[in-house]
C-alpha positions, 0 to 999 in steps of 0.5 A, a space after each residue: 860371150 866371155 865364156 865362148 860357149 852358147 847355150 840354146 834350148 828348144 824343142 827339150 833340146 839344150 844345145 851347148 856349141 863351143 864358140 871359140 873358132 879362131 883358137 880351135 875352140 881350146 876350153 878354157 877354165 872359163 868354158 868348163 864352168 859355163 858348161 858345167 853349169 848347163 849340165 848341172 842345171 838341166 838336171 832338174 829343167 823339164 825344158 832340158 830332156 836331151 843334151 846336144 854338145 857340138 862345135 863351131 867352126 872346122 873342128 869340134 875341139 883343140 882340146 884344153 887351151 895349153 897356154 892355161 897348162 903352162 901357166 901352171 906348169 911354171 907354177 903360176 896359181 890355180 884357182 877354182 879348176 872347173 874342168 873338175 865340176 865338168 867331169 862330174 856332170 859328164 859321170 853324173 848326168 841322166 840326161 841324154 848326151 849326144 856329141 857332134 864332132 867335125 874335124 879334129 877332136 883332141 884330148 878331152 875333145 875325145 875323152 869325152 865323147 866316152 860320156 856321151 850316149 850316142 856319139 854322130 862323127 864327120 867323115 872328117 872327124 880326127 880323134 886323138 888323146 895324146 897326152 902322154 906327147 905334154 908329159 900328162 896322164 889320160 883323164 875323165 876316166 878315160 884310162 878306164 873307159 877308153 880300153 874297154 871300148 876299143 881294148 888295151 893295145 889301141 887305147 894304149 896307141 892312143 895314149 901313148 903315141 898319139 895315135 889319131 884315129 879316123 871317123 871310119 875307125 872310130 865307128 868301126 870300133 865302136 867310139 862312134 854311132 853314126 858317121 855322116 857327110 859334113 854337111 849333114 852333120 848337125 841334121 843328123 844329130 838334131 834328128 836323133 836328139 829329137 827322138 831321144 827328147 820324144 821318148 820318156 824321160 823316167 825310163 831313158 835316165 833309169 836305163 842310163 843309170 843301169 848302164 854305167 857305174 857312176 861310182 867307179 868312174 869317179 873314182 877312175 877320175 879323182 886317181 887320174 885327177 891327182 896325177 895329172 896334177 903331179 905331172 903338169 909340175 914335172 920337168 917333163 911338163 915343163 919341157 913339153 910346153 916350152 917346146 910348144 911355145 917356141 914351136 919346136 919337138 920337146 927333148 924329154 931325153 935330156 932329162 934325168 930319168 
């Protein structure tokens, strides 16, 4: 399991479960291709009617594994990022997608739950998008979407300071459908994605399709996508990972503005 990401189908469920507990299921670029490879696959499975996406362990996600940034902040290669074919399955995808997040959810841990149709929180859940804090830019279309979900004021408190934001919060403005005890947390978003896989498939992906403008959330993504790459080779990025890596507060006031 080199990619630490376990697929399961059963029922017209195709579960997908980050499996990488012991770095807090960071994704690597790795996990970003064997997730995009289901997403992508279950488009033309009969098998695969509802897309169940969850986490082990006591988090749902750390977000990107930042030690894959700083890499490339020092300039190191890039190679394939498959992180951009996962985006795009997230915009493309007419399949249901259901997330079921347990303690932290950071970065694109959060970013995507703005992809997912139903979204089931823990009561312990802790959102957060602090991607300005690595001297990075929002992605996944989320400086789009993340706004007109919540509006500008705490999107921008999200973004900006890095905000975190409560189970309680993100269901009362409207991040989140359900959210649930711990420990029913996986009974409860299974129950759901067995009712969604019950109804009809044509019409569920039809109504999807009317709902969300795949177009325009591609091209959020690809403006974003560029300059987030601009940033990961500033001083600012530089900065910001060398302070993670020595375990110490980044001083962005040091550098020349």
């Amino acid at each position: 399991m080199t990619e630490h990401v376990v697929v399961e189908k059963d029922k017209g469920i195709l579960t997908l479960t980050l499996a990488r507990p012991d770095k807090k299921n960071a994704l690597t670029n790795a996990m970003y291709g064997k997730l995009a490879d289901a997403i992508e696959a279950a488009e033309t499975d009969t098998a695969a009617r509802v897309i169940l996406i969850r986490g082990q362990g006591d988090m749902f996600t750390g977000g990107n594994d930042v030690g894959e940034f700083a890499a490339i902040a020092a300039g190191g290669g890039r190679g394939e990022q498959h992180v951009h074919r996962f985006l795009r399955a997230l915009v493309e995808c007419s399949r249901p997608l259901i997330a079921a997040v347990q303690g932290r959810a950071v970065g694109i841990g959060t970013t995507m739950l703005l992809h997912c149709d139903l979204v089931v929180l823990a009561d312990n859940a802790l959102l957060s998008t602090p991607f300005v804090s690595l001297a990075l830019v929002p992605e996944a279309a989320s400086s789009l979407l993340l706004p007109l979900r919540i509006g500008h004021g705490r999107a921008y408190e999200m973004f900006a300071l890095g905000e975190t934001v409560s189970a309680k919060n993100a269901l009362d403005w409207g991040l989140a459908n359900r959210v649930v005890p711990l420990d029913r947390l996986y009974e409860t978003a299974g129950e759901l994605a067995a009712r969604l896989a019950a109804q009809p498939v044509g019409a569920l992906a039809a109504t999807k399709r009317l709902m969300r403008r795949a177009d325009a959330l591609a091209a959020q993504i690809a403006a974003e996508s560029e300059c987030f790459a601009e940033r990961l080779r500033t001083a600012e990025a530089r900065e910001a990972f060398t302070a993670f890596a020595e375990r110490r507060p980044p001083d962005f006031m040091k550098l020349a503005s």
